[in-house]
N, C-alpha and C positions, 0 to 999 in steps of 0.2 A: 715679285716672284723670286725663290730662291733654287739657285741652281743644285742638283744633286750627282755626284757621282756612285757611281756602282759597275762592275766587276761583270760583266755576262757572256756568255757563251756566244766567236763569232759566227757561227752559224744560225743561232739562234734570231740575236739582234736583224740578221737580213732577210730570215723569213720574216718576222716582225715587222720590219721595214716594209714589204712588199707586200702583206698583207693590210696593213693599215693604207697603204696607197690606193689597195684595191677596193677599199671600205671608203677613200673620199680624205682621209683624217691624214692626221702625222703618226710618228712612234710617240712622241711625249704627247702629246692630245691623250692618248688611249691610256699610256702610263698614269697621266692626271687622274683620269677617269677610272681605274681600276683602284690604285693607291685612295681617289674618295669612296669608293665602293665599299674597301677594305676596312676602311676607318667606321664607315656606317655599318656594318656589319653585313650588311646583305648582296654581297657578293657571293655570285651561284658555284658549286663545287665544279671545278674544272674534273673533267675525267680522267684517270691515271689510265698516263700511255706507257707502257714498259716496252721500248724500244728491242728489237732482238740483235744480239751480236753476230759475227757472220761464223760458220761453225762448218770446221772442214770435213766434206761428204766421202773425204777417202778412209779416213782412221777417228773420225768423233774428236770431240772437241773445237776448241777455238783455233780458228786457221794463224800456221805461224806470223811471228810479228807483234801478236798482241798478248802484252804481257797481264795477266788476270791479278797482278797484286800490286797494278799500275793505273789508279783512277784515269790519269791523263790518258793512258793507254787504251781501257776501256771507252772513257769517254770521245776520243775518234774515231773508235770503230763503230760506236753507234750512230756518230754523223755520219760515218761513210755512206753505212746502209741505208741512214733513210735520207740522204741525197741522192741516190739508187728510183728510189719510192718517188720521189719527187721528181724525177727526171722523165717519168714513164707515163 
């Protein structure tokens, strides 16, 4: 078996984590299983989730702090929100 490195988003990787535990399996079990799915083509379309940013209710727009021509910037404030989601 060869080992692979890759780059992923840490909040991602532990829902990941905690969802494959709940299913029985590991994160790389499922990785194997998706990446051969991928390879054979018949892997089902995942649904696109368009995460929402948090948007401040006094004056419109994006609540300060988060800078919009800042991937990384944007990109936490969508984990914030939906660790929000998750917590509830």
């Amino acid at each position: 078996m060869t080992n692979l490195t890759i780059s992923l988003d840490e909040n991602l990787v532990k829902q990941a984590r905690i969802k494959a535990i709940q299913e029985g399996t590991s994160l790389s079990a499922k990785v194997r299983e998706m990446l051969a799915a991928y390879v054979r083509q018949d892997m089902p379309a995942a649904p696109i989730v368009i995460p929402k940013l948090p948007v401040s209710k006094a004056r419109g727009g994006l609540k300060p702090g988060i800078d919009p021509s800042s991937n990384r910037s944007l990109y936490d404030a969508m984990d914030a929100g939906m660790d929000l989601k998750n917590l509830s």
